[in-house]
KOLTORDREN-81983 format. One record per residue (C-alpha): x, y, z; residue in three letters. Coordinates in steps of 0.05 Angstrom, whole numbers, plus 5000, padded with zeros to 4 digits. Example, Ala and Ser with C-alpha at 12.3 -4.5 7.8 and 13.67 -1.06 7.14 Angstrom:
BEGIN
524649105156ALA;527349795143SER;
This chain:
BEGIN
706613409119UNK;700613559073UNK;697012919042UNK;699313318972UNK;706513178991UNK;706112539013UNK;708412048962UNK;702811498936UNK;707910948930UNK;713610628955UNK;720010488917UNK;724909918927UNK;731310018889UNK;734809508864UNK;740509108885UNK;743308728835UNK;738308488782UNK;736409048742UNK;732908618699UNK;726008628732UNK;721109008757UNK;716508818807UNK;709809138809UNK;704409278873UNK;698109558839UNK;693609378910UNK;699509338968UNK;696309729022UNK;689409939052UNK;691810639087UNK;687911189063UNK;691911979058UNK;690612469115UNK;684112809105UNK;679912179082UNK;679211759143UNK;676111109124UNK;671411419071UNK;667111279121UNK;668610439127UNK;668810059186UNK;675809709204UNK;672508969182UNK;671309249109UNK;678109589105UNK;681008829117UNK;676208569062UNK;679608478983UNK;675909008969UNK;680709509002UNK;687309098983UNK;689708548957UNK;692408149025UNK;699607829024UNK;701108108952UNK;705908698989UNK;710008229031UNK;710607758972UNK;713208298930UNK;718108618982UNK;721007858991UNK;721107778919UNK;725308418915UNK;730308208968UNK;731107468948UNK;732207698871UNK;735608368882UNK;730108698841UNK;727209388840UNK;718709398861UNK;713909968855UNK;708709878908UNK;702210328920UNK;700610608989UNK;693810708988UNK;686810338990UNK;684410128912UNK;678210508944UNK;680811138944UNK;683111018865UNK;684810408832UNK;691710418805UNK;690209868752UNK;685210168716UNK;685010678664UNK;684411428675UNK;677211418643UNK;674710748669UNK;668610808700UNK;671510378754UNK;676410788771UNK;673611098844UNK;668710518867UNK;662110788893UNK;659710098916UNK;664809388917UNK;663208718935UNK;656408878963UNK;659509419007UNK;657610168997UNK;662710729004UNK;660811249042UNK;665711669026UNK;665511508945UNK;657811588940UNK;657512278914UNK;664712328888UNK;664912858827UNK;669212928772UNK;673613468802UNK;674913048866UNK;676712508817UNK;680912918775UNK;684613158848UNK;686512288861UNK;688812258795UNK;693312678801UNK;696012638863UNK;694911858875UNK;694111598811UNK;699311898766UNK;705711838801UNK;704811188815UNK;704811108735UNK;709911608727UNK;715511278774UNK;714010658735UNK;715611018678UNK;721111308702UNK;724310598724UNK;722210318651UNK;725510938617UNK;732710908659UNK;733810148641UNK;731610278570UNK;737010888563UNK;742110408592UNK;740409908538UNK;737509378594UNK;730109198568UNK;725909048631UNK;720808528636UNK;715208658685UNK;710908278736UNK;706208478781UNK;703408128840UNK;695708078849UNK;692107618908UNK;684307328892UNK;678907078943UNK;677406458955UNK;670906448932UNK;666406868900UNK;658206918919UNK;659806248964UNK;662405938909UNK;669805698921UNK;674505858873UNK;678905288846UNK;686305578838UNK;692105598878UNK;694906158824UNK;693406448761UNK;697706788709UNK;693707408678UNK;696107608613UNK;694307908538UNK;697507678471UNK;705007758495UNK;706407048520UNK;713807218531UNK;713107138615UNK;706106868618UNK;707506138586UNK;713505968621UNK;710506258683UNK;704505798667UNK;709205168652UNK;713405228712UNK;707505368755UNK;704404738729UNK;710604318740UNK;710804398820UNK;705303868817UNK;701604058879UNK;699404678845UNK;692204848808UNK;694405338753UNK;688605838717UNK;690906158660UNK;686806778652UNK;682106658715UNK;678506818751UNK;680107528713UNK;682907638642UNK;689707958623UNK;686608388566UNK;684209038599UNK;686509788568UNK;689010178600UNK;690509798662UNK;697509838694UNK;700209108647UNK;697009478593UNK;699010208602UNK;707109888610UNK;708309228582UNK;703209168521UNK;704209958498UNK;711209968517UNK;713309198487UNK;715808958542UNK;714608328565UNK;709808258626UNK;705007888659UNK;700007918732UNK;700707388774UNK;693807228817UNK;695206838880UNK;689806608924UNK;689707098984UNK;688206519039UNK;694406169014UNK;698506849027UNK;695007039091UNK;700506939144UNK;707307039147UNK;708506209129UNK;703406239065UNK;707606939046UNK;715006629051UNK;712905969015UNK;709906298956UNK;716106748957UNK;720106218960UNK;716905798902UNK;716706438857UNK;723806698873UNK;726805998835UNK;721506008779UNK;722806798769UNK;730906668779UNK;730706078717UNK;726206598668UNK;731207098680UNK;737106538660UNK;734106438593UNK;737006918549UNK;731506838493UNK;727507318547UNK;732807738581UNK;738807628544UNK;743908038499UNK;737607988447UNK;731608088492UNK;728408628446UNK;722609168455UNK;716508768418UNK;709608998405UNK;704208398411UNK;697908828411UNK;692508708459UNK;686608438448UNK;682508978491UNK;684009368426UNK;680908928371UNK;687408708338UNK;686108008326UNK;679607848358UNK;676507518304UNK;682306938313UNK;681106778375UNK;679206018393UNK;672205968430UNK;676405888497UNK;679606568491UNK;673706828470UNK;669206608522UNK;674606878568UNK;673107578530UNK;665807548534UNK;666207338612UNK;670507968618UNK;665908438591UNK;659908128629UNK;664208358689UNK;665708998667UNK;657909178650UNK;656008868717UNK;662009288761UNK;659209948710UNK;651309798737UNK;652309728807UNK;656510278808UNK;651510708773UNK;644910678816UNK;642511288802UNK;641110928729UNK;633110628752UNK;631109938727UNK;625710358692UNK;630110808651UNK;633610158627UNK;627509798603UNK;624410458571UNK;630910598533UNK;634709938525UNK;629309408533UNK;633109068590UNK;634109248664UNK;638108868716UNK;632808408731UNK;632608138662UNK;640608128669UNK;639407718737UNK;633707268699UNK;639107128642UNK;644406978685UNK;640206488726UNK;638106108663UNK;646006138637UNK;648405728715UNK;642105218699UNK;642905088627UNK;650404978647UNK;648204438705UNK;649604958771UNK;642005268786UNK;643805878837UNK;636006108839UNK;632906748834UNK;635707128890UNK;643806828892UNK;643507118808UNK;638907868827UNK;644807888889UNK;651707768832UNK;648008318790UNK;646008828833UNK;651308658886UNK;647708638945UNK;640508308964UNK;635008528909UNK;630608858971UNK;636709189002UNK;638509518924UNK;631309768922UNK;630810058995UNK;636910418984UNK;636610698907UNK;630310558868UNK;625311158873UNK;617911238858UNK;617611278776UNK;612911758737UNK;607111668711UNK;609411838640UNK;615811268658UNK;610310748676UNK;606610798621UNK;612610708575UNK;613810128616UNK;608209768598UNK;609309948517UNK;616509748536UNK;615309078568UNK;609208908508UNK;613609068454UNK;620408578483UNK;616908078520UNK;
């Protein structure tokens, strides 16, 4: 069988609750014949940055506890990431998490254009197709999709057990958030350590366009990283999904198709409490950070002689944001979270000998923004 026939996901169909779909964006780290590894040891490939661990046996229980239908991927988020957009820069990661990707480093636009469509798009399309044959039936799904996290980030541990991801719909998200809550043994993020508001991701692309009610679940992948970790947190979500699903305000007789908006698209934004907005602004920080590391060919230089910035001053603000907020990281720990990897090792690898012309609008450039 050629990789071209070879389907990108798996279906499970369901068996009795028709009601909800369960979603996989990040279920397996296989790559299609003809790829390899993109050129990645084994030890990366069992890194977050290839898959998100446990989510896939949490969703397959999920389906067979609650007799719901589940969409799963079957390849690597390295090879194309299913949650984002079709024009996020993101999509095809050239370097992740500090690691490079051999096989993504001179990736061009027609070699993207070739996983979109044979990776990318029918994994969107069968959701679709799922969302489409309930809606003709006159059953209006509600979606959820299963995500894991690390533990920590840069050294730093991460705080939650779970987090609920989600935009303006709170339809699933607050009583997902509630129940969560009341297990009492349980520390709930709401929005962290990512935000639900992203267009054209997968949530956004099915729930918030379609107006269907939806939310990401984030579980902490060291909680889900053995078989016990993957039944309990089956377990626990099975009986909080079964009682959303036996309130018929949500999936009832009148469960309706409503549009909320998202807040990726503007709608709203200037209502937003400083919380949610801080959650925003955090988001976009992440977003220009992921964009910069993944375009090195851009040179510090080029920045400061158009822009008046580089990633150094980036690094410098960052370090002054974690001391004015009482957690110093020093110079290095902030240059390493912006350019993803040690400063030297950045500038061994991509920076190259600038111009004379470049230097000398360097020096104008540095004079005239301090």
């Amino acid at each position: 069988m050629t990789r071209e026939e070879t389907t990108p996901f798996e279906t499970i169909a369901a068996s009795g609750e028709e009601r909800l779909i369960l979603l996989c964006d990040h279920a397996g780290n296989a790559f299609p014949e003809g790829y390899g590894t993109l050129g990645l040891p084994a030890g990366q490939l069992a890194r977050h940055i290839a898959y998100d661990i446990g989510a896939a046996s949490v969703t397959r229980g999920l389906a067979r506890r609650l007799g719901a239908a589940a969409v799963l991927t079957r390849y690597s988020r390295l090879l194309i990431d299913p949650n984002r957009g079709e024009d996020d820069p993101t999509l095809v990661m050239r370097l992740s998490d500090g690691a490079i990707v051999p096989g993504n480093r001179t990736v061009d636009a027609t070699e993207i254009d070739r996983r979109v469509r044979l990776y990318h798009r029918p994994y969107h399309e069968e959701i679709a197709r799922q969302i489409d044959d309930r809606l003709a039936r006159g059953i209006v799904p509600i979606l959820f999709s299963i995500h894991s996290f690390t533990d920590n980030w840069k050294g730093v541990p991460r705080p939650w057990h779970a987090a609920i991801l989600w935009d303006r719909d709170p339809r699933l998200a607050r009583p997902l958030i509630d129940m969560l809550k009341r297990e009492g043994d349980l520390t709930v993020g709401d929005n962290e350590p990512y935000h639900g508001a992203l267009k054209g991701d997968c949530m956004h692309r099915h729930g918030t366009v379609r107006g269907l009610a939806h939310a990401i679940i984030e579980i902490r992948q060291d909680l889900i990283g053995d078989a016990a970790g993957e039944e309990g947190w089956t377990e626990r979500l099975s009986a909080i999904l079964q009682a959303i699903l036996d309130d018929p305000a949500l999936t009832g007789p009148m469960a309706t198709v409503r549009h909320y908006g998202s807040w990726s698209d503007g709608a709203g934004g200037t209502e937003q409490a400083g919380e949610d907005a801080s959650a925003l602004e955090a988001a976009a920080f992440r977003r220009l950070v992921t964009h910069l590391q993944t375009r090195s060919d851009v040179q510090n230089i080029d920045l400061m002689n158009l822009a008046g910035f580089c990633r150094n001053c980036l690094a410098r603000w960052y370090e002054e944001a974690a001391a004015g907020d009482g957690h110093p990281i020093g110079k290095e720990a902030a240059r390493e979270r912006i350019y993803g990897m040690p400063y030297e090792d950045w500038r061994r690898l991509h920076q190259s000998e600038a111009s004379a012309e470049k230097k000398a609008a360097f020096e104008k450039a540095v004079k005239a923004h301090g």
